[in-house]
C-alpha positions as CSV (number, residue, x, y, z in Angstrom):
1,X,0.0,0.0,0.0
2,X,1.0,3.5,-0.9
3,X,2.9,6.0,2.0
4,X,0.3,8.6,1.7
5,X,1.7,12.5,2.2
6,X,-1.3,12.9,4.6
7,X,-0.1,9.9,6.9
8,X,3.6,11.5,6.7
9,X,2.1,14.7,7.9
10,X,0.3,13.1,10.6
11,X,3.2,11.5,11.9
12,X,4.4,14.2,13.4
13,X,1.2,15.2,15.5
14,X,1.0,11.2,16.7
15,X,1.9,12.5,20.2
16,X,-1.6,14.1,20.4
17,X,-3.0,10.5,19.6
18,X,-1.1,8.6,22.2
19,X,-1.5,11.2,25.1
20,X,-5.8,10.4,24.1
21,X,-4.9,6.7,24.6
22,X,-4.9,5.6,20.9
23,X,-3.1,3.1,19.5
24,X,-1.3,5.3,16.6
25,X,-0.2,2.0,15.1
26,X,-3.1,0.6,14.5
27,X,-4.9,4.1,13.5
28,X,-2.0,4.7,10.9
29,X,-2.8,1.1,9.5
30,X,-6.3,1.7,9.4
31,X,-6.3,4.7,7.4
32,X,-3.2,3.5,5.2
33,X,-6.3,0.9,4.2
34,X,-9.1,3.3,4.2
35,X,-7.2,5.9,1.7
36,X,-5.9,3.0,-0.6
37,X,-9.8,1.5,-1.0
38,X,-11.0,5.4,-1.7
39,X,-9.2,5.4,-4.5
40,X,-12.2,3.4,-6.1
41,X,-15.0,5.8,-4.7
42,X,-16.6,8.3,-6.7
43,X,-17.7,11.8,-4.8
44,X,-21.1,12.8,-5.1
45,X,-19.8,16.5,-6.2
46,X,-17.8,14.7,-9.7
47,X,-20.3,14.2,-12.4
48,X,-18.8,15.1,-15.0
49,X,-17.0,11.9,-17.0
50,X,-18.6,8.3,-16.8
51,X,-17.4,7.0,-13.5
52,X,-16.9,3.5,-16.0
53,X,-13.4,4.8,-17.4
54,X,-12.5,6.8,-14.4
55,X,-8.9,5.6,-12.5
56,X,-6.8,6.5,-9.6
57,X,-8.2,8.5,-6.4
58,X,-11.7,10.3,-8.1
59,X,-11.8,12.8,-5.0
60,X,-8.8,14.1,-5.9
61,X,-9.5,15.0,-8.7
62,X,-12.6,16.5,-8.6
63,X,-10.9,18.9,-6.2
64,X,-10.8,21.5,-9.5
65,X,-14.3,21.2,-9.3
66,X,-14.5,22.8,-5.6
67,X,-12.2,25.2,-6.6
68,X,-14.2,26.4,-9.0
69,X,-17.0,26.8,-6.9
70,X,-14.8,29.1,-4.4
71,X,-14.6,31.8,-7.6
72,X,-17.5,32.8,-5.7
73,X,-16.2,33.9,-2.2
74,X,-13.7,36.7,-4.5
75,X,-16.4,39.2,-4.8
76,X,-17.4,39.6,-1.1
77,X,-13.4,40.3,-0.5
78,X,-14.1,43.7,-2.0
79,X,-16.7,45.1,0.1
80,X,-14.5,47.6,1.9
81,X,-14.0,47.2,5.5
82,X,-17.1,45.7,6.6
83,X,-16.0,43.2,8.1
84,X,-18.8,41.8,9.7
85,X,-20.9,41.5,6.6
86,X,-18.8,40.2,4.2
87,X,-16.8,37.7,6.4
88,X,-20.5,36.0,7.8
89,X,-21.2,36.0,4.5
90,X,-18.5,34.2,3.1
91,X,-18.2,31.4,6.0
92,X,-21.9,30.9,5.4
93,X,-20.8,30.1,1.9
94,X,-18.1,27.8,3.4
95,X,-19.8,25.8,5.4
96,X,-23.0,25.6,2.5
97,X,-20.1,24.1,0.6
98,X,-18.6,22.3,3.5
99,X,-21.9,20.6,5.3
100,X,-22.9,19.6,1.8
101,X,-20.1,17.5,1.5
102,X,-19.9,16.4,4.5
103,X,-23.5,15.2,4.7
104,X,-23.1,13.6,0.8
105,X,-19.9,11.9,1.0
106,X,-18.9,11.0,4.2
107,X,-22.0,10.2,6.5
108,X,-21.5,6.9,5.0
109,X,-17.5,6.9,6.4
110,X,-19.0,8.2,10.0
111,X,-22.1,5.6,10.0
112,X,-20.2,2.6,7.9
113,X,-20.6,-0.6,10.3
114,X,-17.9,-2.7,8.3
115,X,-15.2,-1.6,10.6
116,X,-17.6,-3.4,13.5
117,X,-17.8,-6.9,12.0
118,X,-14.0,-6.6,10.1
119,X,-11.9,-4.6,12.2
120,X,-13.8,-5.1,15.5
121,X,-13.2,-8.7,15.6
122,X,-9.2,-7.6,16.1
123,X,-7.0,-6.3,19.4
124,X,-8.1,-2.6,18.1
125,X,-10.0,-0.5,20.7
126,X,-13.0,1.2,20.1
127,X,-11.4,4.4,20.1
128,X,-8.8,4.2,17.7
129,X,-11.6,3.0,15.2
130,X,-13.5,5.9,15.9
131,X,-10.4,8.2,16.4
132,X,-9.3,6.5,12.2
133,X,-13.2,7.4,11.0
134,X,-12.6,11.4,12.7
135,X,-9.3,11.6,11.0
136,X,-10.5,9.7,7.7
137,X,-13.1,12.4,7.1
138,X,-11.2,15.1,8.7
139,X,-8.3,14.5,6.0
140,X,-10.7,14.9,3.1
141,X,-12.3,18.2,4.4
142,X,-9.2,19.5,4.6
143,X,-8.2,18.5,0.9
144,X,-11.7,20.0,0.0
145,X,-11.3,23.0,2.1
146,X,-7.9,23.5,0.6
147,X,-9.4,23.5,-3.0
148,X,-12.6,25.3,-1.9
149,X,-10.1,28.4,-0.8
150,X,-7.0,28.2,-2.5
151,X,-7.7,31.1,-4.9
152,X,-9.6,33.4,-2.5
153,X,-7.0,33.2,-0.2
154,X,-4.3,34.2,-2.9
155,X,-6.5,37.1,-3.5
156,X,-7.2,37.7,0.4
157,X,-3.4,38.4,0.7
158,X,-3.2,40.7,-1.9
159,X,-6.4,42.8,-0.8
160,X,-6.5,42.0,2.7
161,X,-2.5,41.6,3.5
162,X,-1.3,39.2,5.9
163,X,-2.4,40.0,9.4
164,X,-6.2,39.5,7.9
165,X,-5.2,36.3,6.3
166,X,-3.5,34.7,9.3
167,X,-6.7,35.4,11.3
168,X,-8.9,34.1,8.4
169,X,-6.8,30.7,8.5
170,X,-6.8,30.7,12.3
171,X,-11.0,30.7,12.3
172,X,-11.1,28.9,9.3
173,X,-9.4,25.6,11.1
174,X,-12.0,26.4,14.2
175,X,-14.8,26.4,11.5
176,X,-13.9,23.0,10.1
177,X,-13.3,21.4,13.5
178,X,-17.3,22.9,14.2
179,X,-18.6,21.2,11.1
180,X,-17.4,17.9,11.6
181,X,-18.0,17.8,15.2
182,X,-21.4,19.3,14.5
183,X,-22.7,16.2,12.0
184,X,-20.7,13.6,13.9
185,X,-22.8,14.9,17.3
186,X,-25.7,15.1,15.8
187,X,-25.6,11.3,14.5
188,X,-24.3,10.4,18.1
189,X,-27.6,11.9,19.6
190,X,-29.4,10.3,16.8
191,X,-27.9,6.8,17.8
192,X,-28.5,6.9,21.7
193,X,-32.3,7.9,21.4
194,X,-33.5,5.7,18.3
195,X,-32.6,1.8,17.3
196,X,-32.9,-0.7,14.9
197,X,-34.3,0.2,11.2
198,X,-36.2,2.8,13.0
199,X,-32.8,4.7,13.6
200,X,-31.7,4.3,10.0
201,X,-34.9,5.6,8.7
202,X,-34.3,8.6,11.2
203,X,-30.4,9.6,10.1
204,X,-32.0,10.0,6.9
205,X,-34.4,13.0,7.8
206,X,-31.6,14.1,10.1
207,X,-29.5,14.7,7.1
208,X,-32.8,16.2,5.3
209,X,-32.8,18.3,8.1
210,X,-29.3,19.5,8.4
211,X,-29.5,20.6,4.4
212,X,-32.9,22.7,5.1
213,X,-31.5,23.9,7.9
214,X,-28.6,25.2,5.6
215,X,-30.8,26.8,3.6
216,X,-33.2,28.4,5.8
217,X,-30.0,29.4,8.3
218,X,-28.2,31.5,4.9
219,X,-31.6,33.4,5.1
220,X,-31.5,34.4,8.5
221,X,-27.8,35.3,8.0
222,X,-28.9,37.4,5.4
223,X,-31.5,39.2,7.4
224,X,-29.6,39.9,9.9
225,X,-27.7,42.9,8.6
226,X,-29.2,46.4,7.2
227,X,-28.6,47.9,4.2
228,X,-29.8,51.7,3.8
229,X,-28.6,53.9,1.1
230,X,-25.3,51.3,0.4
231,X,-24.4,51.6,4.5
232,X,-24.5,48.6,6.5
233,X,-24.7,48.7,9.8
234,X,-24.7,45.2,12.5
235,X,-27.2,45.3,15.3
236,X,-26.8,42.1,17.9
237,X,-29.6,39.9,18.7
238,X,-30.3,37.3,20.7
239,X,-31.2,34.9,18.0
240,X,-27.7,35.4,16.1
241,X,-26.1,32.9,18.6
242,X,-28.0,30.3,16.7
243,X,-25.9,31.2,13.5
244,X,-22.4,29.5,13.2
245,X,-21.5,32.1,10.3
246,X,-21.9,35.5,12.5
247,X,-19.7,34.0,15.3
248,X,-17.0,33.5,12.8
249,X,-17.2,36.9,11.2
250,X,-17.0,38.1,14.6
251,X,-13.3,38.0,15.5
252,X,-12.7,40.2,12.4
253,X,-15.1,42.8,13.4
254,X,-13.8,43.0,16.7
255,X,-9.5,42.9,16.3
256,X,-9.8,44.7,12.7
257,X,-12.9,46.7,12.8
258,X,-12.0,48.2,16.2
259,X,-15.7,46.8,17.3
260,X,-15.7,46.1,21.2
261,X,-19.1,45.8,21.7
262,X,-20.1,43.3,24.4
263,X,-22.6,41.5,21.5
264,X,-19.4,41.1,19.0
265,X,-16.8,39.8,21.9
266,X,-19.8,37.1,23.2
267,X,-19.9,35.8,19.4
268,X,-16.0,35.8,19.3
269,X,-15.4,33.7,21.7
270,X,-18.4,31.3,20.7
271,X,-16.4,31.1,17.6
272,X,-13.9,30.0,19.7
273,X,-14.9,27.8,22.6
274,X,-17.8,26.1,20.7
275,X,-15.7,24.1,18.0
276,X,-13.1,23.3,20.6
277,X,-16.2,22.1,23.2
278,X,-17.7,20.4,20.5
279,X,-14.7,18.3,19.4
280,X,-13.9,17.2,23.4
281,X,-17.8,15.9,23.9
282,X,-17.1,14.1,20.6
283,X,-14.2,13.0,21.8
284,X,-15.7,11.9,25.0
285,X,-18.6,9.7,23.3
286,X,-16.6,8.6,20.5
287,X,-16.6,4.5,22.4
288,X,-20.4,5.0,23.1
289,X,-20.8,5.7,19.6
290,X,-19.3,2.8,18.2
291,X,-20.9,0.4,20.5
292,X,-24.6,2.1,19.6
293,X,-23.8,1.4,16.1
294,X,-24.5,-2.2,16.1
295,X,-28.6,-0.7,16.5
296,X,-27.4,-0.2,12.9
297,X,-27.1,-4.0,12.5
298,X,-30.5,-4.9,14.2
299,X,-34.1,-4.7,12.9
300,X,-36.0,-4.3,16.4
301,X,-39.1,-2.9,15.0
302,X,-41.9,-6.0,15.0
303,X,-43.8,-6.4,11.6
304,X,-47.3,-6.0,11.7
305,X,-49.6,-7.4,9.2
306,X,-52.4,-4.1,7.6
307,X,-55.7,-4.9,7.1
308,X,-55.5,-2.1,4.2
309,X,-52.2,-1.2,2.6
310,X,-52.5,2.3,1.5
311,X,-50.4,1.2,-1.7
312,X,-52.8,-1.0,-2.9
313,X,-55.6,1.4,-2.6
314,X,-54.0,4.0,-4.3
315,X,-52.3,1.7,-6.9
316,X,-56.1,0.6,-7.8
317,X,-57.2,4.5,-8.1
318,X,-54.5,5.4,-10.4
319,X,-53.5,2.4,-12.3
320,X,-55.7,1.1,-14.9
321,X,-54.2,-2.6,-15.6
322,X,-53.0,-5.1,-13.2
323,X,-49.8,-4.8,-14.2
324,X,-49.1,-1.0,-13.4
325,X,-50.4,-1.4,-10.3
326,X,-47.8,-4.4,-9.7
327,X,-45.3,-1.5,-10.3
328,X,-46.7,1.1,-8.8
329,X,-46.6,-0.6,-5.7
330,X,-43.1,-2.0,-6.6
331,X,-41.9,1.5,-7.5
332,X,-43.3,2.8,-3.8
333,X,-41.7,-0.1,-1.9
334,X,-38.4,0.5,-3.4
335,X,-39.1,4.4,-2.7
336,X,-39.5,4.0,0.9
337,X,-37.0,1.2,1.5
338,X,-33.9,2.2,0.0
339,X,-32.2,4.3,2.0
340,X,-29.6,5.5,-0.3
341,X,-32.4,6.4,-2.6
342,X,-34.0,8.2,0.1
343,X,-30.0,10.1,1.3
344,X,-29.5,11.7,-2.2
345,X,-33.3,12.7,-2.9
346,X,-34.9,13.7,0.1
347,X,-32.3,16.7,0.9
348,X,-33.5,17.7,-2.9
349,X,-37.4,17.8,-1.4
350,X,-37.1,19.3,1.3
351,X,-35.3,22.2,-0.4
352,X,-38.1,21.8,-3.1
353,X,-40.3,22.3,-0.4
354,X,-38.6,25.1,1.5
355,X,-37.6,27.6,-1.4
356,X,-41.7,28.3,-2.0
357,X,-41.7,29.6,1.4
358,X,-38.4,31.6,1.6
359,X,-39.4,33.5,-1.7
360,X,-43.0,33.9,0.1
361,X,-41.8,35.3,3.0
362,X,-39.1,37.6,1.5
363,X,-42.8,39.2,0.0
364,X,-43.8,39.5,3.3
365,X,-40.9,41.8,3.9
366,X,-41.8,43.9,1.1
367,X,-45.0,44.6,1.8
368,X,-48.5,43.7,4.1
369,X,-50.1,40.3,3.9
370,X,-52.9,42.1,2.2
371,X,-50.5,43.3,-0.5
372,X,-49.2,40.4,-1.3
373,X,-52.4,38.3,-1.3
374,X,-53.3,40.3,-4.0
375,X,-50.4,39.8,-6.0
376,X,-48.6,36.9,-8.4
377,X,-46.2,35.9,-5.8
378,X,-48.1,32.4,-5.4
379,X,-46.3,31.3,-8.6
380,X,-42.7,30.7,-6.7
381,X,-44.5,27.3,-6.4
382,X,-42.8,26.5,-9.5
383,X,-39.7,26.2,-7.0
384,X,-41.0,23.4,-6.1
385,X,-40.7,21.3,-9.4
386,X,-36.8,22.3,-9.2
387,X,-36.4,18.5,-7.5
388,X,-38.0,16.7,-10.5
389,X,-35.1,16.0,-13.1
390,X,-32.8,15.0,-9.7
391,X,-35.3,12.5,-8.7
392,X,-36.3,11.0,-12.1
393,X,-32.8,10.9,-12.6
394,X,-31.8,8.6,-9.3
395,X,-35.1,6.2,-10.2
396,X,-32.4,4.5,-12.3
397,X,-30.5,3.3,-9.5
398,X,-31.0,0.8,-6.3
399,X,-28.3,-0.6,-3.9
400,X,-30.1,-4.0,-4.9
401,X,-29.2,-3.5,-8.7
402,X,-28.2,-7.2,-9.0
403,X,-32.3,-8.4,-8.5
404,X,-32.7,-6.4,-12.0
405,X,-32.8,-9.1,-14.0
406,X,-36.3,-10.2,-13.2
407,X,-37.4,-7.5,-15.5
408,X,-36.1,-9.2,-18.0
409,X,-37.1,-13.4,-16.8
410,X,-40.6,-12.1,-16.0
411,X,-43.3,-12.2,-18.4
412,X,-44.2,-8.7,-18.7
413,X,-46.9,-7.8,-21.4
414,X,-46.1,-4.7,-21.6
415,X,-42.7,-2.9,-20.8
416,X,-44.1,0.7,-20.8
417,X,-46.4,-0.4,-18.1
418,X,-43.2,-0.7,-15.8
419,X,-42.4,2.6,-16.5
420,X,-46.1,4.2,-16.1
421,X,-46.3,2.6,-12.8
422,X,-43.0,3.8,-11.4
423,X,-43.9,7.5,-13.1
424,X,-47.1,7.6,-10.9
425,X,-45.3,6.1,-7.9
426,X,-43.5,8.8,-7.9
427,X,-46.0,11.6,-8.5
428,X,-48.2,10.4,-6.0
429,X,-45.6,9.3,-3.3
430,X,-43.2,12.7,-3.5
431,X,-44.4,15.4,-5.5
432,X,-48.1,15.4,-5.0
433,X,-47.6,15.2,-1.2
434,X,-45.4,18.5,-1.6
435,X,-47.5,20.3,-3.6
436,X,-50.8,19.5,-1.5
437,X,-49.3,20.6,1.8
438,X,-47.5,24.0,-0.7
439,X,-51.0,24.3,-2.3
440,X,-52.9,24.4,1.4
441,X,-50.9,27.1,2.7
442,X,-50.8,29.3,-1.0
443,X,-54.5,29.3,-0.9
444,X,-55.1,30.4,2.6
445,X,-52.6,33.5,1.8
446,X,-53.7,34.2,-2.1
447,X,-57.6,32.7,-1.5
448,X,-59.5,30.1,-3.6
449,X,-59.2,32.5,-6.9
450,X,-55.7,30.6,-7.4
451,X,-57.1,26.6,-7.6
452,X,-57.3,27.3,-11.3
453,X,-53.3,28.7,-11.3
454,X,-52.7,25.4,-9.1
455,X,-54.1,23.3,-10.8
456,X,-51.7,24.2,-14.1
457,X,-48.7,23.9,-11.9
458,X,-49.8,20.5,-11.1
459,X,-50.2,19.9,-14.7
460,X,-46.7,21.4,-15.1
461,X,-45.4,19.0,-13.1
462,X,-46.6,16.0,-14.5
463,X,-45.8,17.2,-18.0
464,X,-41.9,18.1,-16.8
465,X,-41.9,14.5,-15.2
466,X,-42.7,12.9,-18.5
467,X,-40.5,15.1,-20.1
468,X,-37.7,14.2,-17.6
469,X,-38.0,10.5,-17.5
470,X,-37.9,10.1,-21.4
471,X,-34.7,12.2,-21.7
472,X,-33.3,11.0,-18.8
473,X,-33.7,7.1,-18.5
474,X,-34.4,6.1,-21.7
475,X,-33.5,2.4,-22.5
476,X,-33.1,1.7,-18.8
477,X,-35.4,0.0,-16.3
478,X,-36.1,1.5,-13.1
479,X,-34.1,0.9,-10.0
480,X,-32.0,-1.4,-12.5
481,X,-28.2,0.4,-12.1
482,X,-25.5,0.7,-9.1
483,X,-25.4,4.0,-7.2
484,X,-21.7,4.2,-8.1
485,X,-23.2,5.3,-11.9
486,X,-25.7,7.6,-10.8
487,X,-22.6,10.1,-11.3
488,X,-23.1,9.2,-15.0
489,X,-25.7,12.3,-15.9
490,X,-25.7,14.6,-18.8
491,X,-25.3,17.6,-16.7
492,X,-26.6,20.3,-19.2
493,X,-29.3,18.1,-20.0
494,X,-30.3,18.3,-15.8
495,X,-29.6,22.0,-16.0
496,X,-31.6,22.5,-18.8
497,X,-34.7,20.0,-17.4
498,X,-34.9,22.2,-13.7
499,X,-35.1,25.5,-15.8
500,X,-38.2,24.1,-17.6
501,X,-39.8,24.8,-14.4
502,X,-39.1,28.5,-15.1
503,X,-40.2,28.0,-18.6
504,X,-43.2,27.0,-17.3
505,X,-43.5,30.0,-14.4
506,X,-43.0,32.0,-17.6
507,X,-45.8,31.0,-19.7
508,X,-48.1,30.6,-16.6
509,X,-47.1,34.1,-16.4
510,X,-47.8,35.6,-19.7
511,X,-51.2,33.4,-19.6
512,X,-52.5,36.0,-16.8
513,X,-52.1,39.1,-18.7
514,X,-55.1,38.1,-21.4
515,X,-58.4,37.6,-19.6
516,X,-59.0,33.9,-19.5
517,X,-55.8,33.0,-20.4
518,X,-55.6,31.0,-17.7
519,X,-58.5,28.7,-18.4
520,X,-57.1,28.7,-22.0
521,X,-53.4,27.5,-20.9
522,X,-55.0,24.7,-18.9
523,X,-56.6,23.4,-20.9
524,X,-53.6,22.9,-23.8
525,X,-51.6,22.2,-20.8
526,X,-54.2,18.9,-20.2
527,X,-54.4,17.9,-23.6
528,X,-50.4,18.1,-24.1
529,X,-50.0,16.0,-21.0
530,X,-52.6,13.6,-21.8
531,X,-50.8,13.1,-25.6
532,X,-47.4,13.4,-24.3
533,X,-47.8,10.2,-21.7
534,X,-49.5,8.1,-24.6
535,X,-46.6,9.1,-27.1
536,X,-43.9,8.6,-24.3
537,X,-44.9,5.1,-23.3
538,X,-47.2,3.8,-25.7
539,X,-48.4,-0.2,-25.5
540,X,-45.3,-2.2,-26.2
541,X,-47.4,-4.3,-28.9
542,X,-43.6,-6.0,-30.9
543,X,-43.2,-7.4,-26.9
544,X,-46.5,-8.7,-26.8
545,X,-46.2,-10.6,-30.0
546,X,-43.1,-11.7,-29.2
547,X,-44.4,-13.7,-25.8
548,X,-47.3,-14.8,-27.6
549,X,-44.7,-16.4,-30.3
């Protein structure tokens, strides 16, 4: 196995492992194994080349990839000397960046019960394999921080000089010791309240969780700063101690922008003791965390037999032959089973979900709820269709790939009947759910005048998911391919599919401005969508003949 540079680095800190009571031995040999194995694994971030042809360590390099995302963070380096602004605002960017990552590509690494059953079974304490995950993850954050900041910070010394730079580097380190303490806490807490599949089921809205909160927390950022006539000015508030990104601006504001203020010194050294806190509790429950997860191993939850299954009702109110039903209910299993399915699409939902609001409530800002209730705002709904190409795209894919082939041994009538009933399975099981809870609250605000306006956004949707699902997984079955392809995408194809939900916005738009346009647009909208699912997945009559043969 290759002498990795990381592992040569990290020789020289193995003191601080042996004075914790780790073996630094066996940690060394653990991640010597872990870094040679990664060197097959795919990030979730690199999507652009087909992960069949792709050799050597793929994190690495998509590295450029990050770095091209932190082009970004140059901007708010020119915003004069407020430091409190721009520097919340950029570590709210970092750690956008930062949790995503962390939550996409190395829950897995924190949560992964291999090293239980493999390297548990050895003379290794519990600690040193907990201590090898921490440092596993903690390697890669720091290649993907690196990357993230490697321009800005070239730029940062030129504009900012090197005093601002040192302290940048000194919060930044605090920052990423916050973020991984942060997720690896949360999942801790996660494992000592819940067991068994329950507790799988849970990390998964946990992480669903964390990304909303993401979102929703870059709002608040946002918000908390005023901006009159192109002066900003910082007012402290309670409520900013529940945002990571203000504490770390802080420490600028106060040793560069002369700012003693009691508010700005109490979020400086929150910045401070908080990630170094954070990291000794981890390090205090790190053999309690191990040990709770073998729940991850057990299924405690008893199986009760339904007298009605939902799934068969609704399969029977929206399928019309037996065999789209079979799917349907197939299709919905597989949805609510797999839980790698469920780790890369529900994040995208509950954004889907979220983004109506935020652009709802930014209204609210600008004007009275009166105001607003009689204005066009309810069409940020559209938001919500953002999630459909992502999650037509990942109905390719199943951790049980390998079962595919009963598509093919099966005597299926009709193949398009597959992909009708895994089409509705997911229109009734993840966006209609959405969209009816979106669609409540809309027509409290906006009134009942909108059903007609909602009921072409629904239409929308169904139309974009046809549309999605024959670009996007044509020629495959459903839940028929290994998650390590599902980096295989047509990117500008994706890009192009989620702005056809702003196509749509548009021409929903333009429909108001004539006087029944609305009515008009709805109903070509119901007649395209009606022709466009018989044209997409018309009876597959040559398969038929071909049984009967």
């Amino acid at each position: 196995m290759n002498d990795f540079r990381s592992l040569q680095l990290l020789d020289k800190c193995q003191f601080v492992f042996k004075r914790l009571g780790i073996d630094y031995d066996d940690l060394r040999k653990i991640l010597q194994l872990k870094l040679t194995m990664d060197q097959r694994r795919v990030p979730t971030i690199f999507n652009m080349e087909s992960s069949k042809k792709k050799e050597g360590n793929q994190f690495l390099k998509s590295l450029w990839l990050y770095g091209f995302y932190g082009l970004i963070l140059i901007p708010f380096l020119f915003l004069g000397d407020h430091y409190m602004l721009q520097m919340s605002l950029m570590f709210g960017i970092i750690m956008f960046f930062l949790m995503t990552s962390m939550i996409s590509d190395f829950t897995s690494v924190l949560l992964d019960v291999r090293d239980k059953n493999i390297i548990g079974t050895k003379p290794v304490s519990k600690k040193t394999i907990s201590a090898a995950k921490m440092v596993h993850v903690s390697i890669y954050m720091t290649l993907v921080t690196g990357a993230l900041l490697a321009v800005p910070f070239v730029v940062m010394i030129i504009k900012k000089g090197i005093v601002f730079s040192l302290l940048f580097l000194a919060i930044l380190v605090l920052n990423v010791f916050f973020i991984i303490a942060l997720t690896a806490l949360t999942y801790i807490f996660t494992l000592q309240v819940f067991s068994g599949e329950q507790l799988k089921d849970i990390i998964n809205y946990v992480q669903i969780l964390l990304s909303v909160g993401i979102v929703v927390g870059y709002q608040l950022l946002a918000r908390s700063f005023e901006i009159i006539d192109l002066t900003v000015s910082y007012t402290f508030s309670w409520w900013h101690l529940f945002l990571p990104p203000i504490w770390f601006g802080a420490p600028f504001e106060w040793f560069l922008g002369k700012n003693a203020s009691s508010g700005i010194i109490f979020l400086s050294l929150a910045a401070l003791f908080v990630p170094v806190i954070s990291i000794i509790i981890y390090s205090r429950l790190m053999s309690s965390f191990e040990r709770n997860l073998e729940k991850l191993l057990n299924d405690s939850r008893k199986n009760k037999k339904k007298l009605i299954r939902p799934n068969q009702l609704l399969a029977r109110m929206v399928c019309f032959n037996r065999e789209e039903r079979i799917f349907f209910q197939f299709a919905s299993l597989m949805m609510k089973k797999e839980r790698e399915f469920k780790l890369k699409v529900y994040p995208s939902l509950g954004i889907a979900f979220i983004f109506p609001f935020i652009f709802l409530f930014n209204s609210f800002s600008d004007g009275s709820f009166s105001d607003v209730g009689q204005g066009k705002t309810y069409l940020t709904i559209y938001f919500s269709s953002i999630m459909i190409p992502t999650v037509i795209h990942m109905l390719k894919y199943s951790e049980n790939f390998k079962g595919s082939w009963i598509f093919r041994a099966a005597p299926i009538r009709d193949l398009a009947s597959l992909h009708r009933g895994t089409i509705k399975a997911f229109l009734v099981k993840l966006y209609l759910p959405i969209f009816i809870v979106l669609g409540t609250v809309f027509t409290v605000i906006f009134s009942v005048k909108i059903i007609p306006d909602l009921a072409v956004v629904l239409l929308a949707g169904c139309l974009h998911t046809i549309i999605s699902y024959k670009l996007l997984n044509k020629g495959t079955y459903p839940f028929s391919q290994s998650f390590e392809l599902a980096q295989d995408m047509n990117t500008g194809m994706n890009i192009l599919l989620t702005l056809l939900a702003g196509l749509f916005a548009l021409i929903h738009f333009i429909a108001l401005s004539f006087s029944n346009g609305i009515y008009i647009y709805l109903g070509v909208l119901l007649i395209v969508t009606i022709v466009s699912w018989f044209v997409a997945f018309p009876k597959n009559s040559a398969y038929q003949l071909q049984n009967q043969a």
